[in-house]
N, C-alpha and C positions, 0 to 999 in steps of 0.2 A: 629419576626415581621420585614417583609423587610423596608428600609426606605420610600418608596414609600409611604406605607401604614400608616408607620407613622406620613405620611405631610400631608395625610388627612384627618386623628383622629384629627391631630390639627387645620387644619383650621375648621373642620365638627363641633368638638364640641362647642366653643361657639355659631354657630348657632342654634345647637338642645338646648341649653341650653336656650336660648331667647327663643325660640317657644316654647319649653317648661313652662316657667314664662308664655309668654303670656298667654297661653290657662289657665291658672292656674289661673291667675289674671281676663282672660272674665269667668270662667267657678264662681269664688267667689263673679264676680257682679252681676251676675245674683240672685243670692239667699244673699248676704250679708247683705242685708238692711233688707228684712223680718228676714232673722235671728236674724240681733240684736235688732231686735224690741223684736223681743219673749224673746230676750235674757234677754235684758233689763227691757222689760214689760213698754216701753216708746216709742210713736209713736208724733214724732215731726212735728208739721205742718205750714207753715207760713202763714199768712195771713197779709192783712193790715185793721187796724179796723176801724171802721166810715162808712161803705156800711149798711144801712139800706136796708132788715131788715135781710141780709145775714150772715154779724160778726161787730158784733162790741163791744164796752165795757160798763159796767155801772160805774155809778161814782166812787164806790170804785174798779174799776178794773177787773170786773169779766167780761167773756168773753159769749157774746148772740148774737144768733143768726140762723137760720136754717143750714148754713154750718157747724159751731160750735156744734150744736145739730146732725148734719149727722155723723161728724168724730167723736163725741164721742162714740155714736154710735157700728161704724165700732171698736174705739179702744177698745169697751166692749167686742166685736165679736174676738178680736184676743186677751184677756187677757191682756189688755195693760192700761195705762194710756195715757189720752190726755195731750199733751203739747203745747200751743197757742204760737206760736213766731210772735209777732205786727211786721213787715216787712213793710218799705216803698216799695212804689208799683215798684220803678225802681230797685229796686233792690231784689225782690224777685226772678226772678227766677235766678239770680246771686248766692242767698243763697241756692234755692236748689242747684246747681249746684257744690256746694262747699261744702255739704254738711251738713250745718246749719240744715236744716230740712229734711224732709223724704219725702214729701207732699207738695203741696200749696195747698189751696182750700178756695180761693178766688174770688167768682163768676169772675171767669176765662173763659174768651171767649175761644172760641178753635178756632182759625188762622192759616194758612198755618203756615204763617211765625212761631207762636211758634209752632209747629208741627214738626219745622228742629232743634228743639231745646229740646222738651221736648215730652212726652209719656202721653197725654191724655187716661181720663177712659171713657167709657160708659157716654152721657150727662147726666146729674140729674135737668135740668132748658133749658127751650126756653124762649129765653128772645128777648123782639122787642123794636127799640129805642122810645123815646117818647121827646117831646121837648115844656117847658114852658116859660110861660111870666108871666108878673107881669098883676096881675085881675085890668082891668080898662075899662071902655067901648070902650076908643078912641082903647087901645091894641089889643082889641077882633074885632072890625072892620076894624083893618089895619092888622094882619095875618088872614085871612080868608083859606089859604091855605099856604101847604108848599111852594111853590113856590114864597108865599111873603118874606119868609126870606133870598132868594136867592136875596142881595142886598147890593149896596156896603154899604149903608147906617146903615146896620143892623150887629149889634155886637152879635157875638152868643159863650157863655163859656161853655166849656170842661175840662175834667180833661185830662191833660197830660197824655198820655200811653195806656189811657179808649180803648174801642172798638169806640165808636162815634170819637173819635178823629182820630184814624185808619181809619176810617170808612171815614171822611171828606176828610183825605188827599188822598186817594185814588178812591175817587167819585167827580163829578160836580155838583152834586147837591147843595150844599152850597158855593160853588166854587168862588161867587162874597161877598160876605159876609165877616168879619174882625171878625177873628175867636181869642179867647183869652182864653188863657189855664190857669189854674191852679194847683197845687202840688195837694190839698184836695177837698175830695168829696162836702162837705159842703160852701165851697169858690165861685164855680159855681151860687148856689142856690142864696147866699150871694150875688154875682157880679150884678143878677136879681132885688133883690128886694130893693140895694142901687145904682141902676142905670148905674151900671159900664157897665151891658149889657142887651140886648132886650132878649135874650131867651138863655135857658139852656139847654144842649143832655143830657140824660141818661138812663140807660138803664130804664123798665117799672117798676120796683119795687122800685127803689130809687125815682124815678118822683112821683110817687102815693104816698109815704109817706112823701115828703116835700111838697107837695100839704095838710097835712092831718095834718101833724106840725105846717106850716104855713096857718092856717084856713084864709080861702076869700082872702090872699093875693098874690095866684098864680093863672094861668088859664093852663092847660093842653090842646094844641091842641088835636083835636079830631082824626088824622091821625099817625097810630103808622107806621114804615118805617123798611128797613130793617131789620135786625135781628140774630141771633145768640143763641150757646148753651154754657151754663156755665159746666165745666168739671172740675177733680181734676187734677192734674200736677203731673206727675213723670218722676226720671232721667230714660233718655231712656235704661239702662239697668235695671233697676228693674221692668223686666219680672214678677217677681213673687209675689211681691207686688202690682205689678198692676192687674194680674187677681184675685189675690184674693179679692181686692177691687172691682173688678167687679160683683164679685157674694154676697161679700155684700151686694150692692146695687141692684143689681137682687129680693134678699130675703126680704132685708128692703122694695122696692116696692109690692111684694105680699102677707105680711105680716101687711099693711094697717101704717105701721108708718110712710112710708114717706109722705102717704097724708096727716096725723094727724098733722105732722112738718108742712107741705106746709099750712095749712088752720088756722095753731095757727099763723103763722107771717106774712101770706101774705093775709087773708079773716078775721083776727080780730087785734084789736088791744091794749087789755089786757097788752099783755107784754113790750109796750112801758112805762107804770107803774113803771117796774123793773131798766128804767134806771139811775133814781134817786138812786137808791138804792147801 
């Protein structure tokens, strides 16, 4: 071997040696997560609980809800067992990312902006915003329309991170309005009906059931706005986990169980019973 040839064995190979790792390391993301799910028979998912009637918990801890009943579902469909990890909302997709869970599926809007971030499935929910007041005559003739809450006068609470909140800072519609956030979903509701604020954004399923909690003591405008679709979260490399939760949900839709989920928590309310329990 002349030496010539020798000096470029040596500078060549650590870089065949890197590209080779790399493609080894993209070529193991792509399937390493479904694998060790199978491997494990453990499919880890974050969510944050208190979203009625999507996940949340009952008194002694156990995890309800239509997303909860979806993933479990999906983990019966891949042999696996489901595992709920309660994740505050700013920081989940922090934990997928890190690799805490496997999943989010947290009636999760789907946003550009998480889009640059994470690998949405197939929508499972169209969800449109809705916005309440506390039930009283004076309240019900002073919003008459959206456009009356557009006022500097008018306090309107949000949950930090939400879509409505997203949704505020990047729209004029509420734009004159003194807008006040909260950590918890429940706290909003709260802010309304001990006066801290005139009305609350959320999406339509949480507004209908603290309307349905708090009997005669809320008013739902009658003007739903905007709107959005709830999807699962996966890290952008797990290709393979993601389509194949997509044809779970393909199947579970024409196999009549996702409407049977959809119409047990969002058309009755039987299972609000279980949360005591």
């Amino acid at each position: 071997m002349n030496k010539l040839l020798r000096v470029l064995l040596t500078l060549l190979f650590p870089l065949l040696t890197f590209v080779n790792a790399a493609n080894a390391v993209n070529q193991v993301n792509k399937t390493s997560t479904f694998q060790k799910i199978q491997s494990t028979k453990q499919l880890k998912v974050c969510a944050e609980s208190g979203y009625l009637p999507l996940e949340m918990k009952t008194a002694s801890g156990k995890w309800l809800g239509f997303d909860v009943d979806m993933m479990e579902a999906y983990a019966q469909s891949i042999g696996a067992k489901l595992v709920m990890l309660d994740t505050k909302w700013d920081g989940i997709i922090p934990s997928l990312a890190s690799g805490k869970c496997d999943a989010i599926a947290s009636s999760m809007a789907v946003t550009k902006e998480r889009e640059n971030v994470v690998s949405f499935s197939n929508p499972y929910y169209e969800n449109k915003f809705l916005i309440a007041i506390k039930n009283s005559p004076n309240n019900i003739k002073k919003f008459t329309s959206l456009s009356d809450f557009n006022n500097s006068n008018v306090t309107i609470a949000v949950k930090t991170g939400s879509s409505p909140d997203l949704f505020i800072q990047n729209s004029k519609m509420f734009s004159e309005a003194k807008i006040l956030k909260f950590d918890a979903d429940a706290d909003t509701v709260s802010a309304v009906l001990n006066g801290r604020a005139d009305a609350f954004i959320y999406d339509t399923p949480y507004v209908k059931l603290a309307a349905l909690h708090y009997p005669g003591k809320l008013y739902i405008a009658p003007q739903s706005f905007n709107g959005d679709y709830f999807a699962v979260a996966f890290r952008k490399q797990d290709n393979a986990l993601l389509e194949n939760f997509n044809v779970f949900l393909s199947n579970w839709k024409q196999q009549n169980n996702y409407i049977k989920t959809m119409n047990y928590y969002f058309e009755d309310t039987q299972w609000t019973a279980l949360l005591n329990k």
